[in-house]
C-alpha positions as CSV (number, residue, x, y, z in Angstrom):
1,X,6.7,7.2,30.5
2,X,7.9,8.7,27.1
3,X,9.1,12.2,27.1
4,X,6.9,14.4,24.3
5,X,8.8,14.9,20.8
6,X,11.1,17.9,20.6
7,X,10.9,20.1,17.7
8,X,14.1,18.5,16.3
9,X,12.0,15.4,16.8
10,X,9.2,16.2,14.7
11,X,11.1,18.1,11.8
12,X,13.6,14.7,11.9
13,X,10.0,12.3,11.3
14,X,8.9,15.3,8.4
15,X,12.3,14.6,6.7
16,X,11.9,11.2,6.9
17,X,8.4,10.9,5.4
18,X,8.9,13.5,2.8
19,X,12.1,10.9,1.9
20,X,10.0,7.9,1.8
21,X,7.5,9.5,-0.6
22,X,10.1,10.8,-2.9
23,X,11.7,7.6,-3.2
24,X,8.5,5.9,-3.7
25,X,7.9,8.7,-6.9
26,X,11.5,8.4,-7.7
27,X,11.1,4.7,-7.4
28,X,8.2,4.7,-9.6
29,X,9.4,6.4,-12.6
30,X,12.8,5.4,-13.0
31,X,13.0,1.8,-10.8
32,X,15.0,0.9,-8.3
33,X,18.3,0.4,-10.5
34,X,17.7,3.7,-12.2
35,X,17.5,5.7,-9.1
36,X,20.5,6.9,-6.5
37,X,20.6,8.2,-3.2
38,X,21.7,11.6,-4.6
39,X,18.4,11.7,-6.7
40,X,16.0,11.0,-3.7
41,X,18.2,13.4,-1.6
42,X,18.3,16.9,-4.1
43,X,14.7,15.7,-4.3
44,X,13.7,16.9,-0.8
45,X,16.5,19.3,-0.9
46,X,19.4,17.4,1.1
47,X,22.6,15.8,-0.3
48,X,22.9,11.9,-0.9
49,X,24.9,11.2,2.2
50,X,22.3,12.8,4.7
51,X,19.7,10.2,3.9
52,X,21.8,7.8,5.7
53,X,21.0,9.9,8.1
54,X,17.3,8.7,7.7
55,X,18.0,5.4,6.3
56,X,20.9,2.8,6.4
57,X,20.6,3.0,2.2
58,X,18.7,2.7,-0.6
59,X,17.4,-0.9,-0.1
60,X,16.6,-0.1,3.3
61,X,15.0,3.1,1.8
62,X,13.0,0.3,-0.2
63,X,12.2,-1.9,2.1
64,X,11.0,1.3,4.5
65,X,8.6,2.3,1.3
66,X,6.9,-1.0,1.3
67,X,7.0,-2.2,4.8
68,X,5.2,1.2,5.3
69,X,2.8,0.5,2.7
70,X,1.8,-2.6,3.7
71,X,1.3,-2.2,7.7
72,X,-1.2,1.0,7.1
73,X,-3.3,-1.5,4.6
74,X,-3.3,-3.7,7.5
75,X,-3.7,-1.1,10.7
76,X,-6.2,0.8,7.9
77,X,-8.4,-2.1,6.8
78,X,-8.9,-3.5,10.3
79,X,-10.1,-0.3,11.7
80,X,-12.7,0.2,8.9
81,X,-13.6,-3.4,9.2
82,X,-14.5,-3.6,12.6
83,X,-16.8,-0.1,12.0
84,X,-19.3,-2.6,10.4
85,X,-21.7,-4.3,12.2
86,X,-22.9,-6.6,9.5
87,X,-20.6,-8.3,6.7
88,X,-22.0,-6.4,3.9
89,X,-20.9,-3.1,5.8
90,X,-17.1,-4.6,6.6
91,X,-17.0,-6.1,2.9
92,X,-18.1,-2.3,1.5
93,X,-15.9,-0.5,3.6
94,X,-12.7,-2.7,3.1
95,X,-13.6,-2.1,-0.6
96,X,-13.8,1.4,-0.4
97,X,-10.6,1.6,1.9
98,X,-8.6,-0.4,-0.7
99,X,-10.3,1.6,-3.8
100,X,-8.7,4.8,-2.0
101,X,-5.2,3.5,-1.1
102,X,-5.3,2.2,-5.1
103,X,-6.1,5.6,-6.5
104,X,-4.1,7.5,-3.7
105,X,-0.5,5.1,-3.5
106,X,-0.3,4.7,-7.8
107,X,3.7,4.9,-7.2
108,X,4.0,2.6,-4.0
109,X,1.6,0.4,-6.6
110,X,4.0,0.5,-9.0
111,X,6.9,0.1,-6.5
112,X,5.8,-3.1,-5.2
113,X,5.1,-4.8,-8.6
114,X,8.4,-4.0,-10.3
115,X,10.6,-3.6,-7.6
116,X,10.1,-6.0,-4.7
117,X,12.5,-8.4,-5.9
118,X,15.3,-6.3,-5.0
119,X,14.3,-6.1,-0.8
120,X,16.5,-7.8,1.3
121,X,15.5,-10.8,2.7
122,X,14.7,-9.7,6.2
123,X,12.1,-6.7,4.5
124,X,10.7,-9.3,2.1
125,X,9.6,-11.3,5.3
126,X,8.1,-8.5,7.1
127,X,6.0,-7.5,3.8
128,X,5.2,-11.0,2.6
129,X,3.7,-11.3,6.5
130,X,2.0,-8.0,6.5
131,X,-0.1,-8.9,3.2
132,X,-0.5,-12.5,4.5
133,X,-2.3,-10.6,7.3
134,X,-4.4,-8.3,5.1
135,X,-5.5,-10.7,2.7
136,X,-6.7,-13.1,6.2
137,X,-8.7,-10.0,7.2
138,X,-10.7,-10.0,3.7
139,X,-10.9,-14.0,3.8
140,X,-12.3,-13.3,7.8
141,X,-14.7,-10.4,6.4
142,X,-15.5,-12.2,3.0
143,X,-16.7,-15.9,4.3
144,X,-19.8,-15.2,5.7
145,X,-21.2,-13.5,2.3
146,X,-19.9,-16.1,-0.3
147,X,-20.3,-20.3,0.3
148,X,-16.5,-21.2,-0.9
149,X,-13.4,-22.8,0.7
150,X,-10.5,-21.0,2.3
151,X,-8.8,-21.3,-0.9
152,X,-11.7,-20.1,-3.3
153,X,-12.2,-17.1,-0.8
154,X,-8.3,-16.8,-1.4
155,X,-8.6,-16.7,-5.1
156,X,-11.4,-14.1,-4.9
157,X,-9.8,-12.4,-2.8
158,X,-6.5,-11.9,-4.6
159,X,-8.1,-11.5,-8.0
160,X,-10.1,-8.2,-6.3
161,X,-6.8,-7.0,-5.3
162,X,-5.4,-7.6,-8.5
163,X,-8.5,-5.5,-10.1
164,X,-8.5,-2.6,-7.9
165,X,-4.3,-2.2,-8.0
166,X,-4.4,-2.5,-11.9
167,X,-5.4,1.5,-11.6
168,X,-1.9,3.1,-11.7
169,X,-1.5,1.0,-15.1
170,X,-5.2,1.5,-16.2
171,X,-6.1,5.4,-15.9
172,X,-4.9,8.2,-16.3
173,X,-3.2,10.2,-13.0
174,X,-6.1,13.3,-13.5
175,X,-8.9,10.1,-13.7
176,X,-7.7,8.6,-10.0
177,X,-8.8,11.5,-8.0
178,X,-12.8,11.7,-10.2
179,X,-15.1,10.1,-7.6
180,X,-17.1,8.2,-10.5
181,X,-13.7,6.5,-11.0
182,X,-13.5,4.9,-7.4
183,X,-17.3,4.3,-7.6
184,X,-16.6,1.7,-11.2
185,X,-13.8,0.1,-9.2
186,X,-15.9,-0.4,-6.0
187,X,-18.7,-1.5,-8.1
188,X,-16.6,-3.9,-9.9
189,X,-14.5,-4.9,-7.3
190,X,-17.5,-6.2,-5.1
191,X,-19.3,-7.7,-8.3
192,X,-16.1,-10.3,-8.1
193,X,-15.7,-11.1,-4.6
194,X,-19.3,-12.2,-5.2
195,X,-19.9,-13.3,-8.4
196,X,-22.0,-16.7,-8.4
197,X,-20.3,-19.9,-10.4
Protein backbone atom coordinates (compact mmCIF):
# COMPACT_ATOMS: atom_id res chain seq x y z
CA UNK A 1 0.00 0.00 0.00
CA UNK A 2 1.38 3.46 -1.21
CA UNK A 3 1.33 6.26 1.23
CA UNK A 4 -0.89 9.49 -0.28
CA UNK A 5 1.40 12.42 -1.83
CA UNK A 6 2.67 14.96 0.58
CA UNK A 7 2.33 18.46 -0.26
CA UNK A 8 6.05 18.62 -1.06
CA UNK A 9 5.01 15.78 -3.33
CA UNK A 10 2.60 17.38 -5.35
CA UNK A 11 4.32 20.93 -5.70
CA UNK A 12 7.70 18.66 -6.75
CA UNK A 13 5.15 16.85 -9.82
CA UNK A 14 3.78 20.86 -10.61
CA UNK A 15 7.50 21.81 -10.98
CA UNK A 16 8.20 19.15 -12.95
CA UNK A 17 5.35 19.53 -15.49
CA UNK A 18 5.52 23.19 -15.73
CA UNK A 19 9.47 22.21 -16.76
CA UNK A 20 8.42 19.82 -19.35
CA UNK A 21 6.10 22.30 -20.98
CA UNK A 22 8.52 25.09 -21.07
CA UNK A 23 11.07 23.09 -22.54
CA UNK A 24 8.69 21.78 -24.99
CA UNK A 25 7.90 25.89 -25.91
CA UNK A 26 11.50 26.63 -25.45
CA UNK A 27 12.24 23.68 -27.54
CA UNK A 28 9.99 24.75 -30.14
CA UNK A 29 11.19 28.15 -30.86
CA UNK A 30 14.68 28.00 -30.61
CA UNK A 31 15.60 23.96 -31.00
CA UNK A 32 17.25 21.81 -29.07
CA UNK A 33 20.93 23.30 -29.72
CA UNK A 34 19.62 26.83 -29.28
CA UNK A 35 18.25 26.17 -25.90
CA UNK A 36 20.12 25.75 -22.29
CA UNK A 37 19.15 24.55 -19.08
CA UNK A 38 19.39 28.11 -17.63
CA UNK A 39 16.70 29.20 -20.29
CA UNK A 40 14.12 26.48 -19.41
CA UNK A 41 15.01 27.08 -15.70
CA UNK A 42 14.50 31.31 -15.41
CA UNK A 43 11.51 30.20 -17.52
CA UNK A 44 9.53 28.59 -14.64
CA UNK A 45 11.46 30.82 -12.27
CA UNK A 46 14.35 28.41 -10.90
CA UNK A 47 18.08 28.46 -11.74
CA UNK A 48 19.72 26.02 -14.34
CA UNK A 49 21.14 23.76 -11.88
CA UNK A 50 17.74 22.95 -10.01
CA UNK A 51 16.29 21.24 -13.04
CA UNK A 52 18.70 18.50 -12.39
CA UNK A 53 16.77 18.44 -9.71
CA UNK A 54 13.84 17.32 -11.99
CA UNK A 55 15.78 15.90 -14.67
CA UNK A 56 19.27 14.24 -15.14
CA UNK A 57 19.75 17.16 -18.22
CA UNK A 58 18.62 18.54 -21.07
CA UNK A 59 18.47 15.37 -23.26
CA UNK A 60 16.84 13.64 -20.61
CA UNK A 61 14.56 16.85 -20.42
CA UNK A 62 13.96 15.81 -24.18
CA UNK A 63 13.52 12.60 -24.07
CA UNK A 64 10.95 13.23 -20.92
CA UNK A 65 8.99 15.87 -23.52
CA UNK A 66 8.46 13.17 -26.07
CA UNK A 67 8.31 10.01 -24.17
CA UNK A 68 5.40 11.94 -22.45
CA UNK A 69 3.91 12.95 -25.56
CA UNK A 70 3.81 9.85 -27.00
CA UNK A 71 2.44 7.44 -24.10
CA UNK A 72 -0.79 9.92 -23.43
CA UNK A 73 -1.49 9.46 -27.50
CA UNK A 74 -1.40 5.94 -26.71
CA UNK A 75 -3.18 5.70 -22.96
CA UNK A 76 -5.56 8.69 -24.83
CA UNK A 77 -6.50 7.02 -28.07
CA UNK A 78 -7.17 3.61 -26.54
CA UNK A 79 -9.58 4.92 -24.08
CA UNK A 80 -11.55 6.83 -26.71
CA UNK A 81 -11.37 3.80 -28.93
CA UNK A 82 -12.78 1.35 -26.88
CA UNK A 83 -15.89 4.07 -26.06
CA UNK A 84 -17.15 3.03 -29.59
CA UNK A 85 -19.13 0.29 -30.13
CA UNK A 86 -19.03 0.20 -33.88
CA UNK A 87 -15.86 1.05 -36.10
CA UNK A 88 -17.20 4.14 -37.52
CA UNK A 89 -17.55 5.50 -33.81
CA UNK A 90 -13.74 4.27 -32.80
CA UNK A 91 -12.39 5.61 -36.34
CA UNK A 92 -14.40 9.20 -35.46
CA UNK A 93 -13.29 9.39 -32.10
CA UNK A 94 -9.52 8.48 -32.60
CA UNK A 95 -9.86 11.25 -35.27
CA UNK A 96 -11.23 13.68 -33.15
CA UNK A 97 -8.74 12.68 -30.25
CA UNK A 98 -5.69 13.17 -32.58
CA UNK A 99 -7.32 16.50 -34.29
CA UNK A 100 -7.16 17.84 -30.49
CA UNK A 101 -3.76 16.70 -29.40
CA UNK A 102 -2.64 18.37 -33.04
CA UNK A 103 -4.14 21.73 -32.33
CA UNK A 104 -3.44 21.57 -28.54
CA UNK A 105 0.62 19.99 -28.56
CA UNK A 106 1.74 22.55 -31.86
CA UNK A 107 5.29 22.84 -29.86
CA UNK A 108 5.71 19.00 -28.82
CA UNK A 109 4.61 18.83 -32.84
CA UNK A 110 7.27 20.76 -33.66
CA UNK A 111 9.67 19.14 -31.07
CA UNK A 112 9.36 15.76 -32.39
CA UNK A 113 9.90 16.67 -36.05
CA UNK A 114 13.02 18.77 -35.70
CA UNK A 115 14.47 17.50 -32.76
CA UNK A 116 14.16 13.78 -32.24
CA UNK A 117 17.42 13.09 -33.67
CA UNK A 118 19.19 14.33 -30.79
CA UNK A 119 17.33 11.67 -27.97
CA UNK A 120 19.57 9.21 -26.70
CA UNK A 121 19.26 5.96 -27.80
CA UNK A 122 17.54 4.37 -24.83
CA UNK A 123 14.46 7.43 -25.29
CA UNK A 124 14.47 6.91 -29.05
CA UNK A 125 13.40 3.21 -28.28
CA UNK A 126 10.77 3.96 -25.83
CA UNK A 127 9.19 6.61 -28.39
CA UNK A 128 9.78 4.73 -31.60
CA UNK A 129 7.70 1.69 -29.50
CA UNK A 130 5.10 3.97 -28.12
CA UNK A 131 4.11 5.26 -31.74
CA UNK A 132 4.65 1.65 -33.10
CA UNK A 133 1.79 1.05 -30.57
CA UNK A 134 -0.49 3.92 -31.53
CA UNK A 135 -0.29 3.62 -35.13
CA UNK A 136 -1.30 -0.55 -34.41
CA UNK A 137 -4.32 0.78 -32.55
CA UNK A 138 -5.49 2.88 -35.77
CA UNK A 139 -4.47 -0.12 -38.14
CA UNK A 140 -6.78 -2.48 -35.31
CA UNK A 141 -9.58 0.38 -35.52
CA UNK A 142 -9.15 1.16 -39.37
CA UNK A 143 -9.37 -2.57 -40.95
CA UNK A 144 -12.69 -3.35 -40.66
CA UNK A 145 -13.91 0.03 -42.56
CA UNK A 146 -11.33 -0.09 -45.53
CA UNK A 147 -10.54 -3.61 -47.76
CA UNK A 148 -6.49 -3.07 -47.84
CA UNK A 149 -3.42 -4.98 -46.50
CA UNK A 150 -1.58 -4.34 -43.26
CA UNK A 151 0.72 -2.21 -45.13
CA UNK A 152 -1.87 -0.07 -47.18
CA UNK A 153 -3.74 0.36 -43.78
CA UNK A 154 -0.16 1.47 -42.62
CA UNK A 155 0.27 3.96 -45.36
CA UNK A 156 -3.18 5.44 -44.69
CA UNK A 157 -2.62 5.47 -41.57
CA UNK A 158 0.62 7.40 -41.46
CA UNK A 159 -0.37 9.81 -44.26
CA UNK A 160 -3.58 10.89 -41.76
CA UNK A 161 -1.10 11.51 -39.22
CA UNK A 162 1.02 13.34 -41.37
CA UNK A 163 -2.23 15.58 -42.34
CA UNK A 164 -3.55 16.33 -39.10
CA UNK A 165 0.23 17.10 -37.44
CA UNK A 166 0.99 19.44 -40.48
CA UNK A 167 -1.27 22.07 -38.29
CA UNK A 168 1.47 23.78 -36.12
CA UNK A 169 3.20 24.45 -39.75
CA UNK A 170 -0.14 25.17 -41.58
CA UNK A 171 -2.26 27.81 -39.32
CA UNK A 172 -1.91 30.23 -37.58
CA UNK A 173 -1.69 29.76 -33.42
CA UNK A 174 -5.26 32.08 -32.90
CA UNK A 175 -6.83 29.53 -35.99
CA UNK A 176 -5.89 26.08 -33.76
CA UNK A 177 -8.24 26.78 -30.96
CA UNK A 178 -11.57 27.93 -33.80
CA UNK A 179 -13.70 24.79 -33.74
CA UNK A 180 -14.40 25.07 -37.63
CA UNK A 181 -10.62 24.54 -37.79
CA UNK A 182 -10.71 20.96 -36.03
CA UNK A 183 -13.96 20.22 -37.97
CA UNK A 184 -11.75 20.76 -41.76
CA UNK A 185 -9.05 18.49 -40.32
CA UNK A 186 -11.52 15.77 -39.03
CA UNK A 187 -13.35 16.01 -42.18
CA UNK A 188 -10.23 15.69 -44.20
CA UNK A 189 -8.47 13.52 -42.15
CA UNK A 190 -11.34 10.69 -42.35
CA UNK A 191 -11.85 11.50 -46.17
CA UNK A 192 -8.17 9.84 -46.44
CA UNK A 193 -8.15 6.99 -44.23
CA UNK A 194 -11.09 6.14 -46.59
CA UNK A 195 -10.65 7.34 -49.73
CA UNK A 196 -11.52 4.59 -52.55
CA UNK A 197 -8.57 3.69 -55.30
Amino acid sequence: MTSPPTARDRAKAERSDAILREAARLFAESGYNGVSLEDIGAAVGVSGPAVYRHFAGKQALLGAVLIKVSDDLVSGGTRVAADGSTPEERIHALVAFHVEFALGNADVIRVHDRDVVHLSAQDHSAVRRLQRAYIELWIDTLHPLVEADADELRLRVQACFGLINSTPHSTRAAARHHSATAAVLAAMAESALRATI
